[in-house]
Steps between C-alpha positions, in 0.01 A plus 500: 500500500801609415713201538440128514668535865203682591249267543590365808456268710362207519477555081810494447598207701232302277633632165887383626353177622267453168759604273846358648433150383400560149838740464794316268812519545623813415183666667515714818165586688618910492551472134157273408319778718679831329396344191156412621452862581647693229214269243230582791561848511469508113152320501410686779546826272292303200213456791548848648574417830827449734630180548362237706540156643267374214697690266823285647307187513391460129833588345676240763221258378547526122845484576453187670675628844136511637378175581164445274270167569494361252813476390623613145602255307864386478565676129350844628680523831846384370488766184366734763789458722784530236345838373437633835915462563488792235325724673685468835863491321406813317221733626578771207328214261175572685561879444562447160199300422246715693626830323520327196114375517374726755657829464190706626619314887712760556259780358298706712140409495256163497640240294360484147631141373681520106610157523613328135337230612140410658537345864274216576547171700682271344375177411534196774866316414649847383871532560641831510825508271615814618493770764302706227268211545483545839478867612204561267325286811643617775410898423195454332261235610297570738511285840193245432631448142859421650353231698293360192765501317764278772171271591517395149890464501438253747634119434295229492 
């Protein structure tokens, strides 16, 4: 997949329908998606394969633009949603992060993680602070620790 555009019907019509009502404000459903696919085509490099739906899906959902039952809590989704506005008012912050912490993304070759940093689940009631919080997730966990990891975001 080459584009977010290409998955197609009915997909896509879910995704706008799933997605639509969680947007802010200042959110438009061409902008959530471009964003959407330029962090799934970078974890689709870390997992050596093209994009996919899934791929789409579990950034949207630790984004909280993918509906999740349960819920996240309150604290989780509203810090999620003000960092998020980041990504979509500037796009070059998510090109400076991943070359800055993933450099070997644009290198030839299987990915061969040099991360500062060890990536693991968070613990339940975590609340990312930053986008550098964030992306470390979306890239690198794989899909069944994504899940974990927003199952025990949930609320009570």
């Amino acid at each position: 997949m080459e584009t977010w555009q290409e998955i197609g019907e009915p997909n896509l019509g879910l995704m706008r329908s799933a997605i639509e009502p969680r947007m802010s404000g200042s959110e438009d459903f061409t902008s959530v998606m471009d964003t959407t696919f330029r962090i799934a085509r970078q974890r689709s490099s870390v997992f050596v394969h093209s994009p996919t739906y899934l791929d789409l899906e579990i950034v949207a959902s630790v984004l909280c633009w993918w509906p999740l039952k349960p819920e996240p809590t309150p604290n989780y989704t509203s810090q999620v949603t003000q960092l998020r506005g980041s990504l979509l008012r500037d796009p070059a912050d998510i090109d400076s992060y991943l070359s800055r912490y993933f450099p070997q993304l644009n290198e030839p070759g299987p990915f061969q993680p040099s991360l500062p940093f060890v990536i693991g689940v968070p613990p339940p009631g975590w609340i990312p602070q930053s986008i550098s919080d964030l992306l470390p997730l979306l890239i690198t966990l794989p899909a069944d620790a994504v899940v974990n990891f927003l199952l025990s975001q949930a609320g009570s």
